[in-house]
C-alpha positions, 0 to 999 in steps of 0.5 A, a space after each residue: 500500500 502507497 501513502 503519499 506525503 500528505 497522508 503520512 503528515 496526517 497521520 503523525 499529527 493525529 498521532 501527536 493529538 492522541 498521545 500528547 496531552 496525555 504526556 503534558 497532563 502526566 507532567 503537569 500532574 507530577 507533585 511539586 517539590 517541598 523546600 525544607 531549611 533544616 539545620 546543619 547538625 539534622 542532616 542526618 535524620 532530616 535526609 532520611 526522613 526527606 527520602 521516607 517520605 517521597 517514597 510514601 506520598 510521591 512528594 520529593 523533598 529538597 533541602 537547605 542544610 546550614 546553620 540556623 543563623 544563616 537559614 534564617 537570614 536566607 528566608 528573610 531575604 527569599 520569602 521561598 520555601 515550605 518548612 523549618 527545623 533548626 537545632 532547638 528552640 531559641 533560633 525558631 523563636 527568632 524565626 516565628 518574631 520576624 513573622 517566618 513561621 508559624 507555631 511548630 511543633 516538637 519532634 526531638 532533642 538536641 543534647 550537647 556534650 563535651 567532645 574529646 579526643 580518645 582517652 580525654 588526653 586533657 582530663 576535661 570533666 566540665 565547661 569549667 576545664 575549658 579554660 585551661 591554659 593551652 588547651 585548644 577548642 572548637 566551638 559553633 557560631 553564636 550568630 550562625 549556630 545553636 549550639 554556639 548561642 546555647 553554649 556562650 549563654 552557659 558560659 555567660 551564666 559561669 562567668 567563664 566566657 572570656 577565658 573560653 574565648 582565649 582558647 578558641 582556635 576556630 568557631 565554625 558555621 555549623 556544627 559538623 565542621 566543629 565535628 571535623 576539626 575535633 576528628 582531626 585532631 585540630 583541637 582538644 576539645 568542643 562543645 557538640 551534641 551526643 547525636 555526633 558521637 559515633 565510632 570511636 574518634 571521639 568521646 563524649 562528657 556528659 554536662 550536668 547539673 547547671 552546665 545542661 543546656 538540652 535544646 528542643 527540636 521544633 518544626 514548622 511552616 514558612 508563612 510564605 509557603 505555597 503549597 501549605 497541605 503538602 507542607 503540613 503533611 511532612 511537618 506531620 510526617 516529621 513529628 509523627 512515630 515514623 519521623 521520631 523513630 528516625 531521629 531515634 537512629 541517628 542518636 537523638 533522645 524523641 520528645 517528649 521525654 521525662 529524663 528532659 522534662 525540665 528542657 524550656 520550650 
């Protein structure tokens, strides 16, 4: 059978007709990504949560990772993105005054420690040890951190913060960076949180008494999202049984807990 020029024409245009809404309606039906600011030191259980829940609702999750400071000044600037889940509380508030967010709810703890090297080769047993001569720290940002700001109100409250300071070789924009100078070696100590114990390239002193400073970890919407039902479903993902077992993994003690009834809101 002979078909002309014309006729083949016709056939891929009816073609076209056919099969290409069909494909134009999938994409455009296709869910749009959520836009997460998350805390540096969250990396962990906020990635895993991420892949959970696209796996469960088909909704992909993309993130900013950065220390608090810094995500809020970014949301600030963009007005852009869904939800978020600094280290604790005190930066959410910061958020919420600046009219960012909306009331969060409460998924975890962040509980900072001493970090030390093997063996605690300085014998530091408190933030009082700190301030020891020749003694090397690395600590987090106060403006860009949690633990930065939670750590120098402690030493505040101690009347230690300047002899601290003396001995302050790096203050680092997110925690994991303080992490990795403690790992290195290029340090002898640091204030992190127990979640980043892990192996045995550092150990861990606890605080305790009046040098405990746990934070809460909060979740919540931007007041600028444009997709607020898909963002509440991974807030409530997040805070749900399945979010807090993640976050149990990866080393955090889920809210609420009895041993941290006393941590301030």
């Amino acid at each position: 059978m002979n078909y002309s020029l014309s006729s083949l024409a016709c056939f891929f245009i009816c073609l076209l007709v056919v099969f290409l809404p069909a494909q134009v309606c999938a994409a455009d039906n296709a869910p749009e990504s959520l836009f997460v600011y998350s805390g540096a030191g969250l990396k962990g259980p906020m990635t895993e949560i991420g892949e959970a829940f696209e796996e469960k609702t088909g909704i992909p999750v993309e993130f900013n990772f950065a220390g608090s400071g810094t995500l809020i000044s970014q949301m600030e600037i963009s007005k852009k993105g869904d939800a978020f889940i600094p280290g604790g509380t005190p930066d959410y508030a910061i958020a919420q005054n600046k009219s960012l967010v909306t009331d969060p709810v409460y998924v975890a703890y962040h509980v900072p420690v001493i970090g030390v090297l093997p063996g605690n080769p300085q014998g530091i047993e408190s933030v009082q040890d700190f301030t020891k001569e020749g003694l090397k720290l690395a600590l987090g940002d106060v403006n860009a951190t949690a633990i930065g700001r939670q750590g120098q109100k402690l030493f505040d409250k101690l009347g230690i913060a300047d002899e601290i300071e003396k001995n302050v070789v790096l203050r680092a924009p997110t925690i994991n960076e303080v992490v990795t100078a403690l790992k290195l070696k290029q340090v002898d100590a640091s204030l992190i949180t127990i979640d980043q114990i892990k192996g045995d390239e550092i150990e861990a002193v606890p605080l305790v008494g009046d040098e405990s400073i746990a934070l809460v970890v909060p979740i919540g919407l931007t007041t600028f999202t444009t997709q607020k039902d898909s963002a509440q479903q991974f807030v409530d993902f997040v805070s749900s049984d399945e979010g807090k077992a993640i976050f149990k993994k990866h080393g955090h003690p889920i809210y609420p807990d009895p041993a941290y009834a006393d941590v301030k809101l």
